[in-house]
N, C-alpha and C positions, 0 to 999 in steps of 0.2 A: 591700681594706678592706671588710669586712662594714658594709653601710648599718644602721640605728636601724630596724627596720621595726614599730615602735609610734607612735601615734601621742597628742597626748595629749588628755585629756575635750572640751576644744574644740573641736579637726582631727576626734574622731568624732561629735557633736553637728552640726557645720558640715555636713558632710559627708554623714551621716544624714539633714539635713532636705534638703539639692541634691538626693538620691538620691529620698527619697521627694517633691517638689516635679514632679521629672520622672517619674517613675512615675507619678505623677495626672495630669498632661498628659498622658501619650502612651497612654493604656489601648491604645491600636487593638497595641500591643506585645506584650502580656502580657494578654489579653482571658483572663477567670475567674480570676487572679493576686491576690490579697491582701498589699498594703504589710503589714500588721502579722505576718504569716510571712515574709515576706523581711528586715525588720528583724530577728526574731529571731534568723536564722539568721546576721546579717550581725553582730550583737553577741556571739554564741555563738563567733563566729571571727574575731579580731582581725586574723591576719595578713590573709587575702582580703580586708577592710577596707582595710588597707593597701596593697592591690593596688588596691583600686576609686579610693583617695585617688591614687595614682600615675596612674591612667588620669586622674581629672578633672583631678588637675594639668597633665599634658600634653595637656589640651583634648580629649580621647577622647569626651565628655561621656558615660557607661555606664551601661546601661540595661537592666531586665531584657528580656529577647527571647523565655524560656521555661522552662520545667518540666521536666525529667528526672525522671517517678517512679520510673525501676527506681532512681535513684541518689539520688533525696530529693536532689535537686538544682536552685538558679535557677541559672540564665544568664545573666552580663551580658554584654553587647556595646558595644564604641564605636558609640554613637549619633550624633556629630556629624556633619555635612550633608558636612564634608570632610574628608580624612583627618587626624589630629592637629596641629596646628601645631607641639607639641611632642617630633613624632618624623619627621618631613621631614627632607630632606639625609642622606639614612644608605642604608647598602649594605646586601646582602642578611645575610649574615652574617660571623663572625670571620676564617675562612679568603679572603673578597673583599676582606677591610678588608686582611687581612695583605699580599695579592696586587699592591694598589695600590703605587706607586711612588711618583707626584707626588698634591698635590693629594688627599688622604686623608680621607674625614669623618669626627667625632668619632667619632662609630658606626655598627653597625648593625643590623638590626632584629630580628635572632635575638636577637643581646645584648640588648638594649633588653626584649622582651619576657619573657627570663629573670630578668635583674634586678628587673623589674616583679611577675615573680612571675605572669604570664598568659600563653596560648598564643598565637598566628598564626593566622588563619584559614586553611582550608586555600578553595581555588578555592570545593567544595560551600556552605560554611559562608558567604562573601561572596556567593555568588547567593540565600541564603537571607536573607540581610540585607538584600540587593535588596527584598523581595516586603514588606519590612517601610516602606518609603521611597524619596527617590529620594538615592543617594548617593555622594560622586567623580565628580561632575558638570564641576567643576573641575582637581580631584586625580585621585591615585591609590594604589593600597596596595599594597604585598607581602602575596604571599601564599604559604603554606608550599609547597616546591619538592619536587616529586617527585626521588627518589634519581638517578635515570636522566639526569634533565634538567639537576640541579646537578651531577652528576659532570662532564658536557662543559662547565662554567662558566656555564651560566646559570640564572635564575630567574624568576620567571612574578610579573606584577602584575596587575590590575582597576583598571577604571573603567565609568563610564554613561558615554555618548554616544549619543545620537540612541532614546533612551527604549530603550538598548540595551545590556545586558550584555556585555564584550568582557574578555575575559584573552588577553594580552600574554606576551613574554619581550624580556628583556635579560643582557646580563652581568652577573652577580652583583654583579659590584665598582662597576655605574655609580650614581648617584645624583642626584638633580635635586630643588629647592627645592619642589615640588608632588609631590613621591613620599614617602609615609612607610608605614604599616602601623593596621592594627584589631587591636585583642585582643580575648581573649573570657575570662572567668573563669567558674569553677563553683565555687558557694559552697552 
């Protein structure tokens, strides 16, 4: 079933002023970045809208992180302190969810991130988000799994601990109430 991915004058209004409310908090993010060119760009393109509405829904809270000029492109990223509340309990991807047996989670965070319409950080991309904050200090996030390493069934997560960057591996299929995933969009 193809989700509605419009959303309507109010959800982008609503939505618009969250985005730019946290964009003026957090300059130390997007330092030389202009709220009124990232709006344009974010009005210009409705669906990525609807990607960044799916991030704040499931408490991502996204935020620009940077500038791509070869690509005339912002960056957002899940900015919340812990990984999404609203994408915890979920396995690595389709084939791990398929794998399980008993005890199965709604999803997982391949899907999740497709339907959302935004990518997985890969390992680089979460240590870079590091340097921005301190964050999964509590939690922890999936993050996109090298070929090599998902083929023998497992996949690679992040967290801080101890003012300290640390990626992990588990089996793809396991899942736990403090594990969810970051996206990152380019709009």
């Amino acid at each position: 079933m193809e989700q509605n991915k419009m959303l309507t004058t109010e959800q982008q209004e609503q939505l618009l002023q969250t985005l730019k409310a946290r964009f003026e908090k957090n300059m130390q993010r997007h330092e030389g970045l202009g709220w009124s060119e990232v709006q344009g760009k974010l009005e210009a393109n409705t669906e990525k809208l609807w990607s960044l509405y799916e991030m704040e829904r499931t408490e991502g809270e996204p935020d620009v992180i940077g500038y791509d000029e070869n690509n005339d492109e912002y960056i957002f990223n899940d900015c919340s302190v812990e990984s999404p509340k609203g994408r915890r309990s979920i396995c690595y991807d389709q084939e791990a969810l398929e794998a399980r047996k008993k005890h199965k989670p709604e999803n997982s965070a391949m899907n999740m991130a497709a339907e959302m319409g935004i990518e997985m950080l890969t390992e680089e991309q979460y240590r870079e988000l590091q340097k921005l904050g301190e964050f999964d200090k509590k939690t922890s996030s999936w993050v996109k799994t090298p070929d090599n390493i998902r083929s023998l069934g497992g996949a690679l997560f992040c967290d801080r601990r101890y003012d300290t960057v640390f990626t992990y591996h588990n089996g793809a299929d396991s899942y736990y109430a403090a594990r969810g995933f970051r996206g990152l969009l380019r709009v």
